[in-house]
mmCIF file of the N, C-alpha and C atoms, coordinates in Angstrom:
data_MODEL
# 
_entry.id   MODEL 
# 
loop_
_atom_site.group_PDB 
_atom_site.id 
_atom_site.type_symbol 
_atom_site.label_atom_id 
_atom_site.label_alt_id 
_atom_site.label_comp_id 
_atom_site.label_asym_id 
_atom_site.label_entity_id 
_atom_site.label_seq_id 
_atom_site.pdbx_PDB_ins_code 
_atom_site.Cartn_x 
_atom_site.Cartn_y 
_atom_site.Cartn_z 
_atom_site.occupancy 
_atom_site.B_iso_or_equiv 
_atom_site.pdbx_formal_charge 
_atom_site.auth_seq_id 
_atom_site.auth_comp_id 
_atom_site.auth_asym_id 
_atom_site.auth_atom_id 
_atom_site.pdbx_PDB_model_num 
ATOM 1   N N  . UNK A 1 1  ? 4.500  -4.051  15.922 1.00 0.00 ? 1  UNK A N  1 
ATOM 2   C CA . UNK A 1 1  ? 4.271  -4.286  14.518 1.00 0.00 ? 1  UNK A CA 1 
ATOM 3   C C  . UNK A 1 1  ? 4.936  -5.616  14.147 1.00 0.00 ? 1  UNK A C  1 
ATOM 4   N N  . UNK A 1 2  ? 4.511  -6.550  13.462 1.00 0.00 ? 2  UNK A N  1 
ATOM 5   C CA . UNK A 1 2  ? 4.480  -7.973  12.625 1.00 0.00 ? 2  UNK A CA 1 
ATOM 6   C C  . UNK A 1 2  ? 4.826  -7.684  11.084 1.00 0.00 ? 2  UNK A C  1 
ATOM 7   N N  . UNK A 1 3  ? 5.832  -8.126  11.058 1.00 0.00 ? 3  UNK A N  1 
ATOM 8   C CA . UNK A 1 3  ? 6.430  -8.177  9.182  1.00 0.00 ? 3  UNK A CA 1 
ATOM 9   C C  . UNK A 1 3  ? 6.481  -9.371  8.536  1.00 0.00 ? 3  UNK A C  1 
ATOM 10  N N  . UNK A 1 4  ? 5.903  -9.662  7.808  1.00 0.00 ? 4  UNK A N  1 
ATOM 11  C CA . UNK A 1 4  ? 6.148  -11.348 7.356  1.00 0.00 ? 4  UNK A CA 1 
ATOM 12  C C  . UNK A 1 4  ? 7.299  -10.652 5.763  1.00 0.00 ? 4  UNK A C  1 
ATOM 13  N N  . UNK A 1 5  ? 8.067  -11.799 5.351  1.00 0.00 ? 5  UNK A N  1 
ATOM 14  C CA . UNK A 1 5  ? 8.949  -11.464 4.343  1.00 0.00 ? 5  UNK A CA 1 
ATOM 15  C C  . UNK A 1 5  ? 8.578  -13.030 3.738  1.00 0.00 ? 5  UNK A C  1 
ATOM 16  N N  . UNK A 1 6  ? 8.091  -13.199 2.320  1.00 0.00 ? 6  UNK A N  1 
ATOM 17  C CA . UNK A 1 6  ? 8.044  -13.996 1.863  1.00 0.00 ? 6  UNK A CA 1 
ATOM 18  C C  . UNK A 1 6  ? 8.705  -13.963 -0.047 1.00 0.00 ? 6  UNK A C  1 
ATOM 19  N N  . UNK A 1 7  ? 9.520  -14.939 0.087  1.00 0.00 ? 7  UNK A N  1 
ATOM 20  C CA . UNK A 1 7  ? 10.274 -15.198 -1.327 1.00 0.00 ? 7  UNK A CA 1 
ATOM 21  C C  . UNK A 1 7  ? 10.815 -16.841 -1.085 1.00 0.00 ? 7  UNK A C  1 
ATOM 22  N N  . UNK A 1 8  ? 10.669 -17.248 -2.583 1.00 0.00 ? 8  UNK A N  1 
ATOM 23  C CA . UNK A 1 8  ? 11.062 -18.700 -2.803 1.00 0.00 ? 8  UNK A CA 1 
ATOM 24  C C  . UNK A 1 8  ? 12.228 -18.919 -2.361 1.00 0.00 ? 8  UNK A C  1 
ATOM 25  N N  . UNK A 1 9  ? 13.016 -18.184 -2.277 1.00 0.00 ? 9  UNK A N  1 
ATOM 26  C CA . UNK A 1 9  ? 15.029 -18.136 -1.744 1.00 0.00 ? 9  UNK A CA 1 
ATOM 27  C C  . UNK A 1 9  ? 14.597 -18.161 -0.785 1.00 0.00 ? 9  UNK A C  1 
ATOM 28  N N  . UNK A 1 10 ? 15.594 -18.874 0.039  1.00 0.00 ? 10 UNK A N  1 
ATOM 29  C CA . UNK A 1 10 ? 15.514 -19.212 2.017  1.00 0.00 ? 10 UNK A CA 1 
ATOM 30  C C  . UNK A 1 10 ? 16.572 -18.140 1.546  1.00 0.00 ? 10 UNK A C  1 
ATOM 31  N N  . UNK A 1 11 ? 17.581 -18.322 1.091  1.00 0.00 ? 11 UNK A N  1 
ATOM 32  C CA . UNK A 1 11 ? 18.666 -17.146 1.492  1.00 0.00 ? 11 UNK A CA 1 
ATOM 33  C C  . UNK A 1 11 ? 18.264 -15.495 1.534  1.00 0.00 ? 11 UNK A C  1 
ATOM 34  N N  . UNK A 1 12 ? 17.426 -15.656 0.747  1.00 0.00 ? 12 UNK A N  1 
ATOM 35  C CA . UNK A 1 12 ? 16.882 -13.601 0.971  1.00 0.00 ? 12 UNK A CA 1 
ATOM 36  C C  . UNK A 1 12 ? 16.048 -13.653 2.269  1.00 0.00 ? 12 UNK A C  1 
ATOM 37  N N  . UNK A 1 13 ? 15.254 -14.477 2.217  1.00 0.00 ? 13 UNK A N  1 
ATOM 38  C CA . UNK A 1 13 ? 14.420 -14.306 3.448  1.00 0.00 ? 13 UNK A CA 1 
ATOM 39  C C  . UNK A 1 13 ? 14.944 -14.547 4.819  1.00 0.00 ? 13 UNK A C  1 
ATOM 40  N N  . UNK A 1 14 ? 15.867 -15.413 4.823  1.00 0.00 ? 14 UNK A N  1 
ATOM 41  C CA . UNK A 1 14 ? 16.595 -15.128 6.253  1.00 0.00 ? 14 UNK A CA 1 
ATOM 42  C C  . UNK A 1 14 ? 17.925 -13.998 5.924  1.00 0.00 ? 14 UNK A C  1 
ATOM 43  N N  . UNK A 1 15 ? 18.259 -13.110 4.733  1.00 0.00 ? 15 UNK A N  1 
ATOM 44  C CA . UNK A 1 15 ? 19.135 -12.689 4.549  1.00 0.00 ? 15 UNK A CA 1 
ATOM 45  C C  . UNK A 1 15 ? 18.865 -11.297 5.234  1.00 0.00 ? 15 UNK A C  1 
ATOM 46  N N  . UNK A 1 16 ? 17.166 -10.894 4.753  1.00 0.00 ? 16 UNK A N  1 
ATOM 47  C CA . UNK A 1 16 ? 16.657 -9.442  5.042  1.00 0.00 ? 16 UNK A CA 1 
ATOM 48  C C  . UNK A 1 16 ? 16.065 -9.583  6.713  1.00 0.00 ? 16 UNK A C  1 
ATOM 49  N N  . UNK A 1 17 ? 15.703 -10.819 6.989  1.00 0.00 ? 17 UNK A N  1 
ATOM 50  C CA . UNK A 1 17 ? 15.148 -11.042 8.837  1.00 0.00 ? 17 UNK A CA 1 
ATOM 51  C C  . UNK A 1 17 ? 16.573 -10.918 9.684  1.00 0.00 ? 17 UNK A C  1 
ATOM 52  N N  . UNK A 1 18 ? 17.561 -11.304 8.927  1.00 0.00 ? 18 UNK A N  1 
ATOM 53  C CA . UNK A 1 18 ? 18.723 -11.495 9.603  1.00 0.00 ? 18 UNK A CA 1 
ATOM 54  C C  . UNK A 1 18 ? 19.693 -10.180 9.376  1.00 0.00 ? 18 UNK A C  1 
ATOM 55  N N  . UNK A 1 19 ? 19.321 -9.067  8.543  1.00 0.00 ? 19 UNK A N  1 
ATOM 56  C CA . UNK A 1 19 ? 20.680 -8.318  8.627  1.00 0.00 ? 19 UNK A CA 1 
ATOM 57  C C  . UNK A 1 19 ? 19.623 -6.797  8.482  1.00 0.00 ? 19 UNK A C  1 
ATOM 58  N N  . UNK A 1 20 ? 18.585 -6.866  8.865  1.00 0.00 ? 20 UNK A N  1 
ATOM 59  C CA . UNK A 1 20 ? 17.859 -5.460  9.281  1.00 0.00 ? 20 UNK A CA 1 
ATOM 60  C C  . UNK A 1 20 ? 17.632 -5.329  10.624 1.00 0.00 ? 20 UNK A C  1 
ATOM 61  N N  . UNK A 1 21 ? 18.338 -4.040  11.147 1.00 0.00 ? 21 UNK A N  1 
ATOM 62  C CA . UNK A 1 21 ? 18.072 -4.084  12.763 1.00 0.00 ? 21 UNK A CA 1 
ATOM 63  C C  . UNK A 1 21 ? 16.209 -3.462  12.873 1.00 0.00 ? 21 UNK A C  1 
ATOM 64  N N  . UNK A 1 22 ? 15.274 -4.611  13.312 1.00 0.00 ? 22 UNK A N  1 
ATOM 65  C CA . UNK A 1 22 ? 13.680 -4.648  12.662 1.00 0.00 ? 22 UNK A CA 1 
ATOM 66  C C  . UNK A 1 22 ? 13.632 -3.858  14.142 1.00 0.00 ? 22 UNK A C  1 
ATOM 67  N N  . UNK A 1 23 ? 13.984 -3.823  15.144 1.00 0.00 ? 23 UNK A N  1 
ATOM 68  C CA . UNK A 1 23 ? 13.613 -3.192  16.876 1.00 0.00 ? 23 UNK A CA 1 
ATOM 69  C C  . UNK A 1 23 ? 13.749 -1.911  16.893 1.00 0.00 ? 23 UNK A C  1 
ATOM 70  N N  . UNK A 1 24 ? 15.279 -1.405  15.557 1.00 0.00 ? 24 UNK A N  1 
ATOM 71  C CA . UNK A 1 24 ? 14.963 0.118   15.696 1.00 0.00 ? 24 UNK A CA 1 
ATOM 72  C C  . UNK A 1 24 ? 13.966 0.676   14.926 1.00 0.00 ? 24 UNK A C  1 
ATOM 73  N N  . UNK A 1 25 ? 13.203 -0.185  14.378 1.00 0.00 ? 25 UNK A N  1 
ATOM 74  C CA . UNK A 1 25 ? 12.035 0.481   13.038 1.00 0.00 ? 25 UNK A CA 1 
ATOM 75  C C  . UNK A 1 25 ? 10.602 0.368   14.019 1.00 0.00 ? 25 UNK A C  1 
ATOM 76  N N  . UNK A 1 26 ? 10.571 -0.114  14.991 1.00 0.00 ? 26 UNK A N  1 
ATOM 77  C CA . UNK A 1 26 ? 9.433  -0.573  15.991 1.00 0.00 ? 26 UNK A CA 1 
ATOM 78  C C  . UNK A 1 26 ? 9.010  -2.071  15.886 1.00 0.00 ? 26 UNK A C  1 
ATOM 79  N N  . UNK A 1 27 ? 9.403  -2.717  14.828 1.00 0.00 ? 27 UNK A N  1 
ATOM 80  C CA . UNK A 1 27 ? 8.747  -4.217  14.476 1.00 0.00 ? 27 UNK A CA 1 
ATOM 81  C C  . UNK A 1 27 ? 8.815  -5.332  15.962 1.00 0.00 ? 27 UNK A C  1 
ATOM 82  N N  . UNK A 1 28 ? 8.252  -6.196  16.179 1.00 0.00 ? 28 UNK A N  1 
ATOM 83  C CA . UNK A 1 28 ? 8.547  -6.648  17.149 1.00 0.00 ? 28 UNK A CA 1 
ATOM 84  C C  . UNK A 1 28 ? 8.797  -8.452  16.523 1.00 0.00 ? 28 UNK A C  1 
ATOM 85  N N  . UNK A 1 29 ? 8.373  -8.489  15.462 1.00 0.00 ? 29 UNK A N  1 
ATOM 86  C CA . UNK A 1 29 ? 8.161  -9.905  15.346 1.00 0.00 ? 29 UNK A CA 1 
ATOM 87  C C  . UNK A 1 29 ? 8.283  -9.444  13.945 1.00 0.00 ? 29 UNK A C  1 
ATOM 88  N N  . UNK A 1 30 ? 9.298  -10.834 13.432 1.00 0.00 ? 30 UNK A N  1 
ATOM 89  C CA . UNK A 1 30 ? 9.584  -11.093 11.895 1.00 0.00 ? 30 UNK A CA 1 
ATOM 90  C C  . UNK A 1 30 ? 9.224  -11.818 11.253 1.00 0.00 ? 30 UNK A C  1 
ATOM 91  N N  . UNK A 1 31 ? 8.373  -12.398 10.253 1.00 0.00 ? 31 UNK A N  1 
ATOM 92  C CA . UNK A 1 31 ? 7.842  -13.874 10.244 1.00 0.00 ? 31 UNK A CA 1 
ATOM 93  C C  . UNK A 1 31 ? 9.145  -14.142 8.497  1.00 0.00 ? 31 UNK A C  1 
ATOM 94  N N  . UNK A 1 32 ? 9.207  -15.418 8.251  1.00 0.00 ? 32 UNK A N  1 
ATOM 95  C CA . UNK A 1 32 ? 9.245  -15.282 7.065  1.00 0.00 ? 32 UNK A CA 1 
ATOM 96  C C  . UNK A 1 32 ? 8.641  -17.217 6.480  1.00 0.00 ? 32 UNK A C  1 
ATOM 97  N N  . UNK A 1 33 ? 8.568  -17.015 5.136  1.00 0.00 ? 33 UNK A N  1 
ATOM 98  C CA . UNK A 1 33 ? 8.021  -18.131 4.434  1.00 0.00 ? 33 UNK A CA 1 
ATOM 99  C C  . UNK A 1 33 ? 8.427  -17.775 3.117  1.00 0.00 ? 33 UNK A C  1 
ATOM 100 N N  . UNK A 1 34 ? 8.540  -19.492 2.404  1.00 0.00 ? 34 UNK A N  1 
ATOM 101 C CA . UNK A 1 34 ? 8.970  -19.577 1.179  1.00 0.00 ? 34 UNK A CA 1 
ATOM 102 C C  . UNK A 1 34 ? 8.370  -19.641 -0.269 1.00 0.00 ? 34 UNK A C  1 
ATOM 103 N N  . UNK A 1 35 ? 6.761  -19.688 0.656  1.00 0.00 ? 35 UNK A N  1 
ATOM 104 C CA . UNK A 1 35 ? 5.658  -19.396 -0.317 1.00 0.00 ? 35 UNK A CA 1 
ATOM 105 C C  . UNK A 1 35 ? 4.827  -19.089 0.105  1.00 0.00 ? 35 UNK A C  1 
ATOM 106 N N  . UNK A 1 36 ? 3.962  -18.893 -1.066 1.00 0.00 ? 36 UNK A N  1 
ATOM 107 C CA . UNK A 1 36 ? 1.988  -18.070 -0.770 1.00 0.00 ? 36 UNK A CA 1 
ATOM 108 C C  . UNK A 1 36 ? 1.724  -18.958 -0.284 1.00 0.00 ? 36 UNK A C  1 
ATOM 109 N N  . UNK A 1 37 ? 1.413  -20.182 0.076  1.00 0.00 ? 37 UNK A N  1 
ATOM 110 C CA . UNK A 1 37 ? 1.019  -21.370 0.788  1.00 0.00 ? 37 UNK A CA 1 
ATOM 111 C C  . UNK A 1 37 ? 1.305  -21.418 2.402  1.00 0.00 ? 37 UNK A C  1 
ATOM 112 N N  . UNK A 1 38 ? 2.489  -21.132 2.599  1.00 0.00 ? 38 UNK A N  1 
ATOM 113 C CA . UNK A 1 38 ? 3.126  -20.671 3.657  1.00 0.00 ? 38 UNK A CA 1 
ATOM 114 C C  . UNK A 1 38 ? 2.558  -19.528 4.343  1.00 0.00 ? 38 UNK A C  1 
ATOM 115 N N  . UNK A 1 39 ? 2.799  -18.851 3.465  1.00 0.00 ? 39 UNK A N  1 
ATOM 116 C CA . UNK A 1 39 ? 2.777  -17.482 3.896  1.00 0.00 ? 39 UNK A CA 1 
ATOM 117 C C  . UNK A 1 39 ? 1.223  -17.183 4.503  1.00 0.00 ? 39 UNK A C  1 
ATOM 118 N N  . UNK A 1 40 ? 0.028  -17.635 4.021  1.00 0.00 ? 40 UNK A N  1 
ATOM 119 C CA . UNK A 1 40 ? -1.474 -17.520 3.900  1.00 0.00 ? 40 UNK A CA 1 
ATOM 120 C C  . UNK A 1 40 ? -1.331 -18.057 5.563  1.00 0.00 ? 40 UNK A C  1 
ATOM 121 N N  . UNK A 1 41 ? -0.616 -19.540 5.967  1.00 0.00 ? 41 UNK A N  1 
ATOM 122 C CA . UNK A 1 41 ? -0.780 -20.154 6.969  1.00 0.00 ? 41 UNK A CA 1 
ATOM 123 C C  . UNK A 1 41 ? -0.624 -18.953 8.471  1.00 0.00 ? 41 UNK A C  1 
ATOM 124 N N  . UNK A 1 42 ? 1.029  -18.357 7.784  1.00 0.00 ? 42 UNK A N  1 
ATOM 125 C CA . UNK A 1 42 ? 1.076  -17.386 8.650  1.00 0.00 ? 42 UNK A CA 1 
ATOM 126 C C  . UNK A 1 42 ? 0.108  -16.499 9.234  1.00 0.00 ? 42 UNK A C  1 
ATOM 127 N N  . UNK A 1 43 ? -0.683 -15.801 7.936  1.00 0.00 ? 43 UNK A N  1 
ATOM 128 C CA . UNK A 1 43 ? -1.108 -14.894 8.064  1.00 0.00 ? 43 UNK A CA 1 
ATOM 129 C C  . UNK A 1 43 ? -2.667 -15.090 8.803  1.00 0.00 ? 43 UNK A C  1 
ATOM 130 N N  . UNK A 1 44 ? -3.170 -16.010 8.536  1.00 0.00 ? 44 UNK A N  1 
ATOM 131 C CA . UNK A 1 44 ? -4.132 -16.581 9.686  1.00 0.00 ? 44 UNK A CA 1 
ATOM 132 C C  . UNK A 1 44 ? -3.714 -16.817 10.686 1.00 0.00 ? 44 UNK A C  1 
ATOM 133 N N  . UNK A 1 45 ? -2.822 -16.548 11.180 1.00 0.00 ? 45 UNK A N  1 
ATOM 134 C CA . UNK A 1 45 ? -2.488 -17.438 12.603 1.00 0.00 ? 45 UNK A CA 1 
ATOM 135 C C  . UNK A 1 45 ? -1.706 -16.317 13.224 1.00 0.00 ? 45 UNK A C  1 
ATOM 136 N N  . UNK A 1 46 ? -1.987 -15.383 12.713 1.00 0.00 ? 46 UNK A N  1 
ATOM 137 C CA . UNK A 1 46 ? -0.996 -13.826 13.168 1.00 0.00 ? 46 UNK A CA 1 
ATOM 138 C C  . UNK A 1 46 ? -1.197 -12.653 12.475 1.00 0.00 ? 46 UNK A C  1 
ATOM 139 N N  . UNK A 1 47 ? -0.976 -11.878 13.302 1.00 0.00 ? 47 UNK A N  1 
ATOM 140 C CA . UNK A 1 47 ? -1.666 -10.324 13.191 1.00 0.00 ? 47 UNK A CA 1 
ATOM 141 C C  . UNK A 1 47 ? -0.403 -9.970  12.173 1.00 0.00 ? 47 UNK A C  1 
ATOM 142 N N  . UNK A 1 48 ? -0.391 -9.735  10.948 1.00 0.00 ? 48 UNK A N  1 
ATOM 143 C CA . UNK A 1 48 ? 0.762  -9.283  10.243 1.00 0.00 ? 48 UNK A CA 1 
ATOM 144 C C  . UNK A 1 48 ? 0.539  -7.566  9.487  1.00 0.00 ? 48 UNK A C  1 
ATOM 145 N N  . UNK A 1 49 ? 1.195  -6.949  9.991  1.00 0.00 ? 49 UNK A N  1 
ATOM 146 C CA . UNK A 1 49 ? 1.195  -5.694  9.562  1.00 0.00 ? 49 UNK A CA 1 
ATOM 147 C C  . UNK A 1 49 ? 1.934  -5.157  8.547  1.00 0.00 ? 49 UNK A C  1 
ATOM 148 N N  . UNK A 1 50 ? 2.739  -5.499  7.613  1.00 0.00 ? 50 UNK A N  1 
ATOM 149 C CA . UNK A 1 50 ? 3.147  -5.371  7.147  1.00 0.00 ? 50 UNK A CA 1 
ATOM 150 C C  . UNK A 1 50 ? 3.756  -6.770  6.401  1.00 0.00 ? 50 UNK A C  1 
ATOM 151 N N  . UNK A 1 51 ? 3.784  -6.430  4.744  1.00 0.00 ? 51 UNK A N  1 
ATOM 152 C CA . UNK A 1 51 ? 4.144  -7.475  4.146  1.00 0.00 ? 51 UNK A CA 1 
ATOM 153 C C  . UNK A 1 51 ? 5.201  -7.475  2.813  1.00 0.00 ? 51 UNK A C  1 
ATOM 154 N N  . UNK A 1 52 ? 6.009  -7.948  3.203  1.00 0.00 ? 52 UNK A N  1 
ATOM 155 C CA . UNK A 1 52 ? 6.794  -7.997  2.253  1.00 0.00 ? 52 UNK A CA 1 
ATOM 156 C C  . UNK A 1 52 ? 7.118  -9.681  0.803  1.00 0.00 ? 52 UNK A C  1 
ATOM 157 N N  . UNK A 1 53 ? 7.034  -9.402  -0.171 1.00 0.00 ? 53 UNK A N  1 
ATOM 158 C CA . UNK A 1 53 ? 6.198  -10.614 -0.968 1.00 0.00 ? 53 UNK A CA 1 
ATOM 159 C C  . UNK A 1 53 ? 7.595  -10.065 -2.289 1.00 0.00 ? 53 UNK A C  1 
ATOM 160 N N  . UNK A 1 54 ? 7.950  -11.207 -2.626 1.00 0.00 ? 54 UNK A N  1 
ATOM 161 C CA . UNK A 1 54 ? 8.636  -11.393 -4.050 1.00 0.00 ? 54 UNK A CA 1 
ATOM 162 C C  . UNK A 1 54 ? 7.090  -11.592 -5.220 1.00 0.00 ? 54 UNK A C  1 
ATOM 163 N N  . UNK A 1 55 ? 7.944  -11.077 -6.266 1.00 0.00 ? 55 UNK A N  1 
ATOM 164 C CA . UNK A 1 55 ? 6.456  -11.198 -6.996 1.00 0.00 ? 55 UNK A CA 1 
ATOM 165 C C  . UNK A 1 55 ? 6.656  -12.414 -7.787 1.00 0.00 ? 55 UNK A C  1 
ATOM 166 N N  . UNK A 1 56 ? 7.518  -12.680 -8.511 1.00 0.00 ? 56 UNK A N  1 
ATOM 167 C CA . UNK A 1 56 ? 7.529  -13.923 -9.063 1.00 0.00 ? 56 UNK A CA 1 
ATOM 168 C C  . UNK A 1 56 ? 8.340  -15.415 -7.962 1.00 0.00 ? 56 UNK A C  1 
ATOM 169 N N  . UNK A 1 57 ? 6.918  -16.128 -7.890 1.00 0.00 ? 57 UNK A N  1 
ATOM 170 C CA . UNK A 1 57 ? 7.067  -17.264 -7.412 1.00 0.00 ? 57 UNK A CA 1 
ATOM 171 C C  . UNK A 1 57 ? 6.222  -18.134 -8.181 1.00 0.00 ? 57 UNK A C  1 
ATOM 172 N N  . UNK A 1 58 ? 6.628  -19.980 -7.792 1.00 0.00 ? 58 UNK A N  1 
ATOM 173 C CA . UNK A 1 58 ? 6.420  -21.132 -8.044 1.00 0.00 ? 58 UNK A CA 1 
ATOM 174 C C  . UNK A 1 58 ? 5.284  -20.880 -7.429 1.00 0.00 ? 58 UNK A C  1 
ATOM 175 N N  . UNK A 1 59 ? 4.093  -21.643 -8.233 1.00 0.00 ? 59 UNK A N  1 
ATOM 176 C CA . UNK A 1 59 ? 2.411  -21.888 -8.413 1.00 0.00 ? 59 UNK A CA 1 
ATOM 177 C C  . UNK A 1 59 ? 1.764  -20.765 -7.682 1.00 0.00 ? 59 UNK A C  1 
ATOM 178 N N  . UNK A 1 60 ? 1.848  -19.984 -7.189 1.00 0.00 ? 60 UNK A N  1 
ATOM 179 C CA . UNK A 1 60 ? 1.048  -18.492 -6.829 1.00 0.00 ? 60 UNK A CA 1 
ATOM 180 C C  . UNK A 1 60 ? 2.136  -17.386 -6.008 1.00 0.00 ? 60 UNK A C  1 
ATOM 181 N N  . UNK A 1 61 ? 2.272  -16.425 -7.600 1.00 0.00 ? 61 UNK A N  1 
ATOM 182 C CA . UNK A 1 61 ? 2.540  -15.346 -7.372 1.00 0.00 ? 61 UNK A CA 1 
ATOM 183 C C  . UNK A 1 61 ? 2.560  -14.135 -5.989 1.00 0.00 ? 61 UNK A C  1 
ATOM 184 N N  . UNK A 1 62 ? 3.690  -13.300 -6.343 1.00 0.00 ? 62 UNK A N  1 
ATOM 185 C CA . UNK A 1 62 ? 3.486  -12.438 -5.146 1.00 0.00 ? 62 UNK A CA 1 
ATOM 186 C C  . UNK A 1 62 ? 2.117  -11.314 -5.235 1.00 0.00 ? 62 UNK A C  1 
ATOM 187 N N  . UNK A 1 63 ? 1.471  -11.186 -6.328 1.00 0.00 ? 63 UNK A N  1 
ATOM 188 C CA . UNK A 1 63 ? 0.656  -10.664 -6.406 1.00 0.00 ? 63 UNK A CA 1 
ATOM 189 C C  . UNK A 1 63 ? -1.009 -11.091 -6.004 1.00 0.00 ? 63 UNK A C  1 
ATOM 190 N N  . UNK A 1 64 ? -1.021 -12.275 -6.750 1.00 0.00 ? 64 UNK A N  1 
ATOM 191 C CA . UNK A 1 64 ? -2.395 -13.234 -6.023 1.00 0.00 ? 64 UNK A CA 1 
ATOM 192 C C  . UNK A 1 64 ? -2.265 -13.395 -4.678 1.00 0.00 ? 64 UNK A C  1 
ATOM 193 N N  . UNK A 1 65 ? -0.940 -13.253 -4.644 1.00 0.00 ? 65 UNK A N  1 
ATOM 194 C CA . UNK A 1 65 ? -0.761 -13.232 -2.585 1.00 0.00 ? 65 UNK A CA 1 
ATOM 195 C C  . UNK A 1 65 ? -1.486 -12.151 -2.034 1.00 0.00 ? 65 UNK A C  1 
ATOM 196 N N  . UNK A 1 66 ? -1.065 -10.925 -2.542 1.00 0.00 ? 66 UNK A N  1 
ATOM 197 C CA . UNK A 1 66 ? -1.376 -9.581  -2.250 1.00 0.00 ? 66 UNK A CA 1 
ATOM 198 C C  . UNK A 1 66 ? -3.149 -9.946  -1.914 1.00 0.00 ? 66 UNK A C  1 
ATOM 199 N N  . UNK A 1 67 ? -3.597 -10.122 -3.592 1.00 0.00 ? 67 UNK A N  1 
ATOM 200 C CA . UNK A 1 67 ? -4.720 -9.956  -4.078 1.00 0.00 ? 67 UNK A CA 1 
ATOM 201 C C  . UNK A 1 67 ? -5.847 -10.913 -2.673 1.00 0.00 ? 67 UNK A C  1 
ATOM 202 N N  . UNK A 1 68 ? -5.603 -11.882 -2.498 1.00 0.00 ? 68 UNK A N  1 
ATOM 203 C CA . UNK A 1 68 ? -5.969 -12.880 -1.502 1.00 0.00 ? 68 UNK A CA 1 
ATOM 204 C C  . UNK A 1 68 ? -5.790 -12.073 0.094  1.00 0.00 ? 68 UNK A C  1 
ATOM 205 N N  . UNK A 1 69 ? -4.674 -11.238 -0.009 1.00 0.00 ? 69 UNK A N  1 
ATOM 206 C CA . UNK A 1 69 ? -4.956 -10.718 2.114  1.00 0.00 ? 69 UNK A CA 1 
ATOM 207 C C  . UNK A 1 69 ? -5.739 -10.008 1.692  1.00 0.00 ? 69 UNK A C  1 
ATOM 208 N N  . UNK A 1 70 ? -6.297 -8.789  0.438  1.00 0.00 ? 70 UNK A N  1 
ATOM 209 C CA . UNK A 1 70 ? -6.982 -7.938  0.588  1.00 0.00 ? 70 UNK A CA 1 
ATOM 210 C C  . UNK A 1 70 ? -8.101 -8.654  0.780  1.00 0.00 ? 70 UNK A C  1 
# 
């Protein structure tokens, strides 16, 4: 399983990749990014199973994020 974690803070996003043990949950791969821009790049370019998204961000929301993988 693939988790991407995306929020405008570098500090949450390497805070939650960096202090959740992700191997005992099954995850194998952590992605993270600092925006929907980012994050979209990821998500074409990798099987992401799971997503974790701040909702308020700079020029597209965590929700239009949502709205856009569906």
């Amino acid at each position: 399983m693939n988790v991407l974690i995306v929020d405008d803070q570098l500090s949450v996003v390497e805070g939650l990749k960096n202090h959740i043990d992700w191997a005992s949950l099954g995850v194998e791969g952590v992605f993270v990014a600092v925006s929907a821009h980012e994050a979209k790049e990821i998500i074409e370019a990798n099987s992401i199973d799971l997503l974790l998204t701040d909702i308020e961000m700079p020029e597209e929301n965590g929700l239009e994020l949502v709205s856009w993988v569906r």
